[in-house]
MDTraj code that builds the backbone (N, CA, C; nanometers):
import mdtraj as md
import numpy as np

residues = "UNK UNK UNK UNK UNK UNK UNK UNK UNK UNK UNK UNK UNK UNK UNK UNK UNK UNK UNK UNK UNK UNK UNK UNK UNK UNK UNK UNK UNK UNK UNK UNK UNK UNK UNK UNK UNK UNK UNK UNK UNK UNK UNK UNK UNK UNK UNK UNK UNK UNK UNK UNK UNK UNK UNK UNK UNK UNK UNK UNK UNK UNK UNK UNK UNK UNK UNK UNK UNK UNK UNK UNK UNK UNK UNK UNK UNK UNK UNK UNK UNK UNK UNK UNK UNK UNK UNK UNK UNK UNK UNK UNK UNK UNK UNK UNK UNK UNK UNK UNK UNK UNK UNK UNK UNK UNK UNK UNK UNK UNK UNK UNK UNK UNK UNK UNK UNK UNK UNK UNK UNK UNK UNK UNK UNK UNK UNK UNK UNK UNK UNK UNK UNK UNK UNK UNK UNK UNK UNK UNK UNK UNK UNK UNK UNK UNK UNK UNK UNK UNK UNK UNK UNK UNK UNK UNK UNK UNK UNK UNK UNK UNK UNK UNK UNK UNK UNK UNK UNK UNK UNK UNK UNK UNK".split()
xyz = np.array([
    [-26.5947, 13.3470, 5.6065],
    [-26.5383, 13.2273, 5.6659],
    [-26.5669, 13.1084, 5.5748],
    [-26.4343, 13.0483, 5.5103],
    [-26.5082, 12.9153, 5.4679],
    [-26.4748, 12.7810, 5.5503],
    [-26.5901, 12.6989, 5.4775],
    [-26.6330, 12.5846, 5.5404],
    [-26.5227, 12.4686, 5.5487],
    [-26.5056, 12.4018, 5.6501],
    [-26.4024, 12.2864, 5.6241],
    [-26.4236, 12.1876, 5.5237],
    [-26.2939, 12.1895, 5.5008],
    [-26.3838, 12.0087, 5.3858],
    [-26.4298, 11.8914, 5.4797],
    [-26.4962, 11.8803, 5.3785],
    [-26.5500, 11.7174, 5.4500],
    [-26.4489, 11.5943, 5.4129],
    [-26.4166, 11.6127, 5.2871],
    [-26.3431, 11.5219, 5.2310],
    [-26.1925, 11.4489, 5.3122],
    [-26.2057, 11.3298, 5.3247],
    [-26.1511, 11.2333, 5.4119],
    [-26.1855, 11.2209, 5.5601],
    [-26.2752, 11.2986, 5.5703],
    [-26.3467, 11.2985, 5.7204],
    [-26.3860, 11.1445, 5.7396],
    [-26.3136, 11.0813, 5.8660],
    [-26.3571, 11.0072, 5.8980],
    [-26.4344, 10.9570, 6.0311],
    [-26.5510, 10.8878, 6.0463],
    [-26.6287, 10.8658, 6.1695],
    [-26.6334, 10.7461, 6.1957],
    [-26.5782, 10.6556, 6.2931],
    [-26.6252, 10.5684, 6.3435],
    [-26.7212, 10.5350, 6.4390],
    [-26.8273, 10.4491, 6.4135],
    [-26.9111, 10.4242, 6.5035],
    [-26.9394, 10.2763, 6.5308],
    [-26.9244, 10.2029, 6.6750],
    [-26.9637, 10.0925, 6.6721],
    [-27.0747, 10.0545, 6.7982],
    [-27.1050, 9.9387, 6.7851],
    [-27.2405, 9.8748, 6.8844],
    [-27.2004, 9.7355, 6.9061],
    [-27.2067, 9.7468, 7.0571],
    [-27.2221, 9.5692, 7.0975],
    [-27.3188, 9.4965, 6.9662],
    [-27.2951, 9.3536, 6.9470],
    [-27.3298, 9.2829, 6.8400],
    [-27.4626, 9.1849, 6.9194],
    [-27.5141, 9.1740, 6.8198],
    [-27.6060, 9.0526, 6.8327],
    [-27.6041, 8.9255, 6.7700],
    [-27.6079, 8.8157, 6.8494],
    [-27.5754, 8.7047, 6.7329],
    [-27.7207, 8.6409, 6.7249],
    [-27.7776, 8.6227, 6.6008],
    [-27.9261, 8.5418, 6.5493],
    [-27.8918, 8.4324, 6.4928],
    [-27.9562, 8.3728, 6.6275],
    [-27.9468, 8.2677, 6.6968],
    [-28.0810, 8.1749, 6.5675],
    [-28.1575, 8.1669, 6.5616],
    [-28.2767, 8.1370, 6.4977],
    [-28.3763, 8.3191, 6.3956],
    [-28.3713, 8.2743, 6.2513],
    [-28.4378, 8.3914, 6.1437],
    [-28.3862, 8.3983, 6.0548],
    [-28.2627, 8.4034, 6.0284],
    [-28.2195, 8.4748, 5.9002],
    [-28.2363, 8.6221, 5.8608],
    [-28.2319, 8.5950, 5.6854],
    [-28.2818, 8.7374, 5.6363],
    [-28.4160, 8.7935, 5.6564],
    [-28.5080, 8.6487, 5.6488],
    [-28.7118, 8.6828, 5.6871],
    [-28.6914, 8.7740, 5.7611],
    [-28.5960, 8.7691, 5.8817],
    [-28.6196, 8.9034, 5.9817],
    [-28.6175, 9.0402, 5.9504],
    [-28.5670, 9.0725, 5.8357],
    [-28.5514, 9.1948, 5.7423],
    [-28.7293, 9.2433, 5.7403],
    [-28.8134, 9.1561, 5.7307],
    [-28.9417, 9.1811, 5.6810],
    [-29.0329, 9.1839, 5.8331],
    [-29.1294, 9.2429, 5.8491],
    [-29.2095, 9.3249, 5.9524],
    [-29.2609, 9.1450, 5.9918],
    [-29.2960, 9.1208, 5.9025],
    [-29.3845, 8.9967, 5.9309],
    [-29.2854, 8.8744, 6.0049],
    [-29.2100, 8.8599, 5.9874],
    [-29.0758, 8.7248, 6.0677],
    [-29.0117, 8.7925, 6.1754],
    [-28.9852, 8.7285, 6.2535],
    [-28.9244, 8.7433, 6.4085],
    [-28.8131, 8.6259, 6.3969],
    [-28.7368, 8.6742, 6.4940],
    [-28.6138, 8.5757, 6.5200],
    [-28.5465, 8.6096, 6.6266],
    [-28.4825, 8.4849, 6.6802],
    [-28.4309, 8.4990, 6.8762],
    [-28.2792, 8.5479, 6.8684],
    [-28.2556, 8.6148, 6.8590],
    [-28.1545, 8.7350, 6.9249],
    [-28.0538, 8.7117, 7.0559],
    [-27.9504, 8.6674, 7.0397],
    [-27.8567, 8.6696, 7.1984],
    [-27.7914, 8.8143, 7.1662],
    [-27.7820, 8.8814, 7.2969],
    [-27.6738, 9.0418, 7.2841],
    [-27.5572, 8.9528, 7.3530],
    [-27.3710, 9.0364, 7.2774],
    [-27.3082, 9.0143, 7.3138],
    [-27.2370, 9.1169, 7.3500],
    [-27.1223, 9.1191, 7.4130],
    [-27.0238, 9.2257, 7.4547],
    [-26.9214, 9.2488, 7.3332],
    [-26.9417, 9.1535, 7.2374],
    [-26.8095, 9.1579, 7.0928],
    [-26.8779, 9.2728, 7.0453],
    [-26.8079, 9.3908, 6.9215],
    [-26.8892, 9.4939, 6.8977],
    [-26.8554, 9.4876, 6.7222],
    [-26.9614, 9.5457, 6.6901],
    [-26.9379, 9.6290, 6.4783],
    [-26.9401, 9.7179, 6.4741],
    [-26.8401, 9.7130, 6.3751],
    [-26.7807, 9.8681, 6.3459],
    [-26.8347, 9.9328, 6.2194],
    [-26.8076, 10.0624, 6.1876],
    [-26.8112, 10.1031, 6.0555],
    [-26.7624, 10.1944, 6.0874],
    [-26.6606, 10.1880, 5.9722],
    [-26.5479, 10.3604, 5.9532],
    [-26.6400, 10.4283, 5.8400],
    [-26.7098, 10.5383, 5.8160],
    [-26.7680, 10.6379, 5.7209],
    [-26.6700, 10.7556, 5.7078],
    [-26.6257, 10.7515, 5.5462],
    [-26.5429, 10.8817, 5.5078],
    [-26.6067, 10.8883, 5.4200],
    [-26.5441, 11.0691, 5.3971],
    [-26.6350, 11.0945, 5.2728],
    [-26.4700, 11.1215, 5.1865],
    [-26.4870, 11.0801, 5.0777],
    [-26.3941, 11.1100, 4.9795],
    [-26.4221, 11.1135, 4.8223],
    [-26.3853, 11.1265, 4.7414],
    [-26.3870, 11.1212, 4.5959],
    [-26.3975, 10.9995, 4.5596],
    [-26.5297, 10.9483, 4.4386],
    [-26.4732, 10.7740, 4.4614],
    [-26.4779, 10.7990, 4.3093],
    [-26.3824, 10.7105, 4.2414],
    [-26.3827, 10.7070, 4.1011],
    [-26.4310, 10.5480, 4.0459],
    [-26.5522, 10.5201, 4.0185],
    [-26.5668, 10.4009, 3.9694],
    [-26.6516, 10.4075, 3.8928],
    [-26.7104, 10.2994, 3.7714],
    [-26.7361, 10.3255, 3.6403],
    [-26.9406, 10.3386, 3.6893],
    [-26.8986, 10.4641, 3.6203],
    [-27.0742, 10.5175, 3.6629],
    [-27.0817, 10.6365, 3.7558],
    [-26.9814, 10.6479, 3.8425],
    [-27.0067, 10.7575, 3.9516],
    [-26.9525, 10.9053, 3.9273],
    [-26.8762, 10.9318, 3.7873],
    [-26.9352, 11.0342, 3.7237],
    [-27.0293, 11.0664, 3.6371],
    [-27.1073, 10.9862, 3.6582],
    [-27.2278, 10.9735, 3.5526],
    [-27.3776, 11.0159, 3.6087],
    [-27.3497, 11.0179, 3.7579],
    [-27.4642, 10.9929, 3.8353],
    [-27.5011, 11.1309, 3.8109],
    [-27.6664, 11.1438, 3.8700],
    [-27.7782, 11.2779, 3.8826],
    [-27.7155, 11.3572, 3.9826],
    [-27.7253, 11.4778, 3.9630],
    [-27.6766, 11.6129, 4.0409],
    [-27.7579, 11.5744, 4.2345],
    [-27.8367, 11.4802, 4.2368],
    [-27.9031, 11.4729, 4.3433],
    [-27.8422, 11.3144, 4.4136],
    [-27.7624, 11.2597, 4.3109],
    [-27.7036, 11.0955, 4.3987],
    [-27.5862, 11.1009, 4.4476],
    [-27.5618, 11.0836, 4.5608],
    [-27.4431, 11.0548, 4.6299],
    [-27.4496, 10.8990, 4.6065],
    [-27.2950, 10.8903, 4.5495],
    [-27.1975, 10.7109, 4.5501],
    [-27.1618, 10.6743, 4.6868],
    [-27.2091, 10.5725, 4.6812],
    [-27.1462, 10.4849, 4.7960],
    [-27.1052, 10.4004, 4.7838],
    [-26.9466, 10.2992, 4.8651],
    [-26.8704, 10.2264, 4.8468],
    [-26.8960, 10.1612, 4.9630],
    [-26.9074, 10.0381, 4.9815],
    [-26.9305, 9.9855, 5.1071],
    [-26.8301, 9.8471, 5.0863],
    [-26.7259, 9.8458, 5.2034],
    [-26.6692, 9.6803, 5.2230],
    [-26.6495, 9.6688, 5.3294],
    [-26.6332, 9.4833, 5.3235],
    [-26.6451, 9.4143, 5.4352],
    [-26.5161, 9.3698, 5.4298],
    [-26.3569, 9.4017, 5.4427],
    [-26.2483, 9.3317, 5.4635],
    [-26.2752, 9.2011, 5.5120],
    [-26.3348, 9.1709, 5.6392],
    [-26.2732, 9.0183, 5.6887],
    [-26.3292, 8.9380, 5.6133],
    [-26.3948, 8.9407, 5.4585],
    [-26.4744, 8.8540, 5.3867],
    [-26.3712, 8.8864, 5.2621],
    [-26.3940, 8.7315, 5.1913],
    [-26.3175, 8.7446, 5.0547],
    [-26.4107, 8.8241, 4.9359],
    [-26.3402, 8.9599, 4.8852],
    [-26.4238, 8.9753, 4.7662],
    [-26.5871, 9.0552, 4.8392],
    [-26.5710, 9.1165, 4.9305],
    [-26.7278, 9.1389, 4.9631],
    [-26.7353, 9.3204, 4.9309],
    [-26.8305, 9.3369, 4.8601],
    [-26.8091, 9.4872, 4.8594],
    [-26.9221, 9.5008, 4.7679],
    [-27.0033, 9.6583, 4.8266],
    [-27.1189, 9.6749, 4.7104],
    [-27.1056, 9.8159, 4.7232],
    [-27.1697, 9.8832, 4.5605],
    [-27.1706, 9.9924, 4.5220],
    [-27.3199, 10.0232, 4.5358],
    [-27.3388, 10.1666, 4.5870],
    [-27.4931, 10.2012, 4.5787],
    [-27.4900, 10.3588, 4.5406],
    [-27.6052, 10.4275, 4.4785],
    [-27.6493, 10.5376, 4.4673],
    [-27.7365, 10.5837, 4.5708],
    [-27.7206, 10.6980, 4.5888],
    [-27.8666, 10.7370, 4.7460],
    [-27.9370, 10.8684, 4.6907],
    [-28.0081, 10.8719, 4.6089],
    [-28.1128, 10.9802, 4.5559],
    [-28.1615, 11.0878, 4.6619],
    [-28.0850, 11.2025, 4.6865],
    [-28.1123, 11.2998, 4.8290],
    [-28.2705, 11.3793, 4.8237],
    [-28.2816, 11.3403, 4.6569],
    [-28.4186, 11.3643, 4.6304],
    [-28.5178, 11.2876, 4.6542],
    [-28.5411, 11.1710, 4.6593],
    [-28.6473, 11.0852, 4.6387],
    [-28.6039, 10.9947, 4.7894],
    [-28.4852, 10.9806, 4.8124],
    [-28.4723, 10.9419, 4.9273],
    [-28.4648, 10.7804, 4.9163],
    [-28.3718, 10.7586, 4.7579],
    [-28.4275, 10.6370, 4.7056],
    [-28.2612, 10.5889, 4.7185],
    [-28.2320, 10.4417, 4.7629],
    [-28.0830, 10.3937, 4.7338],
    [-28.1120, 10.2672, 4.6454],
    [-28.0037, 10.2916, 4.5541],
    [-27.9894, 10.1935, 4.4531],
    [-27.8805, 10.1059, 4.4397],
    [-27.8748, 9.9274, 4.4138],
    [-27.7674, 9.9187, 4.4046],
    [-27.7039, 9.8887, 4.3077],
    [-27.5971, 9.9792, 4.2219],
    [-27.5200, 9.9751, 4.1210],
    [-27.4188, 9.8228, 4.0797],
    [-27.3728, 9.7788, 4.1725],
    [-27.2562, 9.6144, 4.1471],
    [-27.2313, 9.5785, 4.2935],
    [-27.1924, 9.4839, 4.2704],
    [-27.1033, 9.3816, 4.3907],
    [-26.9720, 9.3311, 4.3386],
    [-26.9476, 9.2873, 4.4332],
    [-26.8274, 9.1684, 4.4071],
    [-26.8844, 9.0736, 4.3221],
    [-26.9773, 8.9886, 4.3498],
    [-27.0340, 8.8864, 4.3221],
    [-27.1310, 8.8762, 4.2370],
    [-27.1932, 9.0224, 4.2360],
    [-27.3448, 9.0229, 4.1584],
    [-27.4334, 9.0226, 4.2229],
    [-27.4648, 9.0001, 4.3591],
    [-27.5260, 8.9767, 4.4427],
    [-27.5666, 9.1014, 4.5194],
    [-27.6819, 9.1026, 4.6339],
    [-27.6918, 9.1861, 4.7067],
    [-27.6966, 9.1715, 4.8672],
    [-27.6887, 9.2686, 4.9681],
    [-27.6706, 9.2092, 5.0942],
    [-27.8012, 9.2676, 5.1275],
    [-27.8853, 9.2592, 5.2105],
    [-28.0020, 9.2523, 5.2440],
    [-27.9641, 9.3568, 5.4194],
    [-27.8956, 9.3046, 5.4759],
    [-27.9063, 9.3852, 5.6165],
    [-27.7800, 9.5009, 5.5670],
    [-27.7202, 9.5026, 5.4678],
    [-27.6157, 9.6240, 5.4451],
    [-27.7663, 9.7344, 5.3517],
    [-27.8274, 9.7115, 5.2757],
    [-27.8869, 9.7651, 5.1936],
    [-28.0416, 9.8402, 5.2958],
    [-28.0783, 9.7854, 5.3866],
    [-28.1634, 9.7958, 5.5036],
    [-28.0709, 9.9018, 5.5541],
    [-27.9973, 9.8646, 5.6395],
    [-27.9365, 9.9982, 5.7423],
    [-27.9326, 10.0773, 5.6587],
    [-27.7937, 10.1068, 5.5450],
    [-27.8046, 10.2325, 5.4340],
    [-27.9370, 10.3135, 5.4065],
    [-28.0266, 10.2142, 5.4097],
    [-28.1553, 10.2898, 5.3290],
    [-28.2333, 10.3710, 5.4608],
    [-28.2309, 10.3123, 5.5922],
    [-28.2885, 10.3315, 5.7013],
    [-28.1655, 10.4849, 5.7664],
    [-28.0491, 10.4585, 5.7651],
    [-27.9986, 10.5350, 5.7893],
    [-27.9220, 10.7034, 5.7102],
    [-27.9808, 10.6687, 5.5668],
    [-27.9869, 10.8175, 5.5099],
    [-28.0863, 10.8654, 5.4602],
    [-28.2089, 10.7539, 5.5133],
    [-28.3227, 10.8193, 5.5260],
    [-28.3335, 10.8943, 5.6184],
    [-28.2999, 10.8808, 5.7542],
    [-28.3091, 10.9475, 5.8549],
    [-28.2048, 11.0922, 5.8321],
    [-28.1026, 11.0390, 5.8128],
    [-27.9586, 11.1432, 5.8383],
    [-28.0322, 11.2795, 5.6819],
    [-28.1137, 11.2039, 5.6420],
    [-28.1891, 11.3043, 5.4667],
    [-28.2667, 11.4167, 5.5759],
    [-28.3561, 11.3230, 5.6443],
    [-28.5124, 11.4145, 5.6824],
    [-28.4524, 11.5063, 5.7643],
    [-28.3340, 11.4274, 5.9049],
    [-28.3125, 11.5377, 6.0357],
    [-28.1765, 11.6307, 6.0321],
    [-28.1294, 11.6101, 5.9228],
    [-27.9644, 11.6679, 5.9294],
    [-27.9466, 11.7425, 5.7671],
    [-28.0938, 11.8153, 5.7696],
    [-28.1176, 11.9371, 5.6653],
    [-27.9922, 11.9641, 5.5877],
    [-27.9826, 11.8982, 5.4859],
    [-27.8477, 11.9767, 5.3778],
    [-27.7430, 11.8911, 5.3982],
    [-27.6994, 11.7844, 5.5504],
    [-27.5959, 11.7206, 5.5156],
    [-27.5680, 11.6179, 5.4149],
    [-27.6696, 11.5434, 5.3748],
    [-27.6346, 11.4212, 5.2901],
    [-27.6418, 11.5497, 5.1289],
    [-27.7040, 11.6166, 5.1012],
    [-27.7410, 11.6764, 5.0074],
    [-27.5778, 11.7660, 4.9672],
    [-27.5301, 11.8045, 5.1112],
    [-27.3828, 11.8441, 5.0319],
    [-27.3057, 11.7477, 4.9975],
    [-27.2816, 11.6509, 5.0023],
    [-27.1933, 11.5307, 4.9343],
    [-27.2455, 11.5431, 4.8239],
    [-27.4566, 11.5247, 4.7527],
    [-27.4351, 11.4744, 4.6268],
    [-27.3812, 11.5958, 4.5591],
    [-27.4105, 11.7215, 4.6367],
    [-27.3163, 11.8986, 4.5382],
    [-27.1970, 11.9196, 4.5373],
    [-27.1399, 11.8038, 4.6116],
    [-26.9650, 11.8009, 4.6085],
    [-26.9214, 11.7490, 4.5260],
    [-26.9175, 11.7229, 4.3974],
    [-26.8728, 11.6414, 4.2868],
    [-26.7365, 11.6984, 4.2437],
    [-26.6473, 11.6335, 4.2128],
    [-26.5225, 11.6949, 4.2237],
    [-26.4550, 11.7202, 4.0784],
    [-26.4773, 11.8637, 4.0777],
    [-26.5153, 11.8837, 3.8346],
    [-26.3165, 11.7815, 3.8561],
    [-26.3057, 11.7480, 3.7425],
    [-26.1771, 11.7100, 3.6486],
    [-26.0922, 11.5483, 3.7598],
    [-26.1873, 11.5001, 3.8345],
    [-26.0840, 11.4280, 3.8868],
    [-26.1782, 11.2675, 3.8632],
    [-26.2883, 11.2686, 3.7934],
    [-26.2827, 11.1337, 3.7450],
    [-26.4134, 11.0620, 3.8222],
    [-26.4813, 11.1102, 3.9544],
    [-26.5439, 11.0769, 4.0411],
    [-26.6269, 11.2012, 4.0925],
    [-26.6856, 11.1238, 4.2056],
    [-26.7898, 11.2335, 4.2427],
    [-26.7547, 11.1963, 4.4025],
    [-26.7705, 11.2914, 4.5060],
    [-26.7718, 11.2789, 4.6455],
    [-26.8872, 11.2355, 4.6795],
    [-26.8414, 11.0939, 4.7907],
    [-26.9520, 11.0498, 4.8343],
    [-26.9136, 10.9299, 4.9597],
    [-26.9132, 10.8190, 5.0080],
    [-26.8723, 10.7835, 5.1264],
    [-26.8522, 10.6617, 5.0958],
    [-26.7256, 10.6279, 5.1455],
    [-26.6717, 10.4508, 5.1571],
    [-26.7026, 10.4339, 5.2917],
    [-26.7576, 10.3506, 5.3089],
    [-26.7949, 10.2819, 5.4186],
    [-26.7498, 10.1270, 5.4882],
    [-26.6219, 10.1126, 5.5736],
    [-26.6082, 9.9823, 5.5836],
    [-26.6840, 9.9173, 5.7222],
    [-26.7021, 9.7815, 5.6802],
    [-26.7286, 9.7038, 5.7893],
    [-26.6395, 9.6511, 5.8290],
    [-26.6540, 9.5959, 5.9826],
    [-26.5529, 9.5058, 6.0554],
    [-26.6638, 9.4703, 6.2315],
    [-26.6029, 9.3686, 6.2684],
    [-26.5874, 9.3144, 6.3837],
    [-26.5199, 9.2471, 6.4522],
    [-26.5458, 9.2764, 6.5923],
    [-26.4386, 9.2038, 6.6761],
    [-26.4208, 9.0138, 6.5922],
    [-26.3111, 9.0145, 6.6639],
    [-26.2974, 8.8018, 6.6077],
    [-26.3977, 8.7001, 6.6695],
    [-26.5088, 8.7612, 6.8112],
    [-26.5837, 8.6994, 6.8200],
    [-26.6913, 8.6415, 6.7450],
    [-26.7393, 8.7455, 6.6679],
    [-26.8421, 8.7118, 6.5567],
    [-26.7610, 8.5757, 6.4519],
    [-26.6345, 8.5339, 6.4680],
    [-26.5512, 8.4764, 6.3054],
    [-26.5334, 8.3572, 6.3846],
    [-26.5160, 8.2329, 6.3247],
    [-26.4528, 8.0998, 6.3816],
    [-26.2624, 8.1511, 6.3781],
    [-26.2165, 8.1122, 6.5029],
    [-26.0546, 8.1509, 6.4728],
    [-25.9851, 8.0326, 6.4732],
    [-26.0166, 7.9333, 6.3970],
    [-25.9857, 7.8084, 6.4392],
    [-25.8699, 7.7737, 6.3131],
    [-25.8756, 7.8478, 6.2191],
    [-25.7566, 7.8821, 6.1563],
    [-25.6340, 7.9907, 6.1758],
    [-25.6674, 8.0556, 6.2346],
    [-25.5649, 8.1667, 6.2977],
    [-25.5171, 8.0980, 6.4127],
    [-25.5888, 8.0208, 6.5303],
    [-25.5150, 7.9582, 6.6120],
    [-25.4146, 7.8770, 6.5687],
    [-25.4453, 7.7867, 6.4651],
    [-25.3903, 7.6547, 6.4412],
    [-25.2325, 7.7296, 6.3617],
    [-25.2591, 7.8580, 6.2633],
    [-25.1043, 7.8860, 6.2340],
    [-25.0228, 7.9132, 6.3432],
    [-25.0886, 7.9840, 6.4905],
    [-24.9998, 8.0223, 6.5413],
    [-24.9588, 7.9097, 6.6524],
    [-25.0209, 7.8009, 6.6063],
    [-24.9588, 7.6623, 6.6533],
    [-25.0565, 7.6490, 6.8691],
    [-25.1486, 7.7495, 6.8221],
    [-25.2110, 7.7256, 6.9740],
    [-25.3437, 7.6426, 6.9644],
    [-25.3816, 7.6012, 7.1103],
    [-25.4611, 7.5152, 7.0672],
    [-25.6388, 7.5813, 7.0982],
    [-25.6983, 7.5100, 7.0757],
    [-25.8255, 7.5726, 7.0481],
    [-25.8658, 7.5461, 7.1934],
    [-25.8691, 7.6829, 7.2654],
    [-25.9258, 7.7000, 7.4034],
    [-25.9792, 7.8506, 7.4648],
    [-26.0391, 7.8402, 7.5294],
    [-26.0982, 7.9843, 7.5541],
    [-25.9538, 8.1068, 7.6097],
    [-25.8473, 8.0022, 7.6560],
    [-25.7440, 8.1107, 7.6674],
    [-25.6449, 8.1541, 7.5493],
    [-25.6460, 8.0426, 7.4608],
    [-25.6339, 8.1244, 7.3348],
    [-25.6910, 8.1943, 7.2430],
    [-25.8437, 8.1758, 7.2911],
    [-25.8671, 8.3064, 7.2057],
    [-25.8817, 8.4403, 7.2743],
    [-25.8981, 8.4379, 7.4009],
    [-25.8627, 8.5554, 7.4526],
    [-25.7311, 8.6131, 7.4222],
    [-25.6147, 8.5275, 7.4088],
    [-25.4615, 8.6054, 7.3579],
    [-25.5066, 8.7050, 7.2377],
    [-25.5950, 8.6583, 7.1176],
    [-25.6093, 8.7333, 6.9975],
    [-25.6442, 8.8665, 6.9828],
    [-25.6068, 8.9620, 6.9635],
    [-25.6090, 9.0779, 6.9395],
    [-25.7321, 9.0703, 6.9089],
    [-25.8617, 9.2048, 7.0007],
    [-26.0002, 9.1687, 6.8854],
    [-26.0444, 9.2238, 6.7865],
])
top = md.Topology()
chain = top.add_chain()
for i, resn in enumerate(residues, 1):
    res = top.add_residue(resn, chain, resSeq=i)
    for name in ("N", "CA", "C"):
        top.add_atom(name, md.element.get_by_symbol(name[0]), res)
traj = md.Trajectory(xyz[None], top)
């Protein structure tokens, strides 16, 4: 019997949002706290696994799965990382900007650490899926998104000529 591909498998998973209210990034670190409202708006992330071809990710160790991570509702936002299935180590390769995101690089690292230790062999078959002659190696694009609550819509109202009120933004698709 063989195995299905994984390749273009896609999973969405999302969670009611929190908006931080008072912290920042300090909250990333054990030592800073920050006040937290929960909302009913939710974040998303679509995870596929596919072939990614970008400069370096046929280059990578027999043990790194590539990762592609973007944020559509942001101009230009997107970061590349390596995830070492060996060492359990993620690295980040470029940005858009040059820059790095701090709560994208946290979850990633927190969450294939975990998905490494309890889900024996799954992250480890992506980095053995490398795809010989096509330029790339299999490994997971990951997008972000959220509802329009998290965004000011105070430009999307104004094209569609409505005025800024709680019943127009309920009209907006979320």
């Amino acid at each position: 019997m063989t195995q299905p591909s994984l390749d273009n498998a896609v999973t969405l998973a999302s969670a009611p949002g929190k908006v931080l209210v008072v912290g920042g990034y300090l909250v990333l670190e054990h030592a800073y706290s920050g006040l937290v409202v929960g909302t009913d708006a939710c974040l998303y992330a679509a995870v596929q696994t596919q072939v990614l071809d970008f400069p370096g990710a046929s280059s990578l160790g027999e043990c790194d799965v590539p990762i592609f991570v973007v944020s559509p509702q942001f101009t230009s936002a997107w970061w590349r990382y390596s995830y070492n299935t060996k060492s359990s180590s993620l690295t980040q390769l470029d940005s858009a900007d040059g820059g790095s995101n701090s709560f994208v690089q946290v979850v990633l690292e927190s969450t294939l650490g975990l998905a490494n230790a309890y889900a024996t062999g799954k992250v480890q078959d992506l980095a053995a899926g490398s795809a010989p002659g096509c330029g790339g190696r299999r490994g997971l694009k990951i997008v972000l998104s959220a509802d329009n609550d998290f965004y000011s819509q105070r430009e999307t109202l104004a094209k569609l000529g409505a005025g800024l009120s709680s019943e127009s933004l309920r009209s907006l698709p979320r």
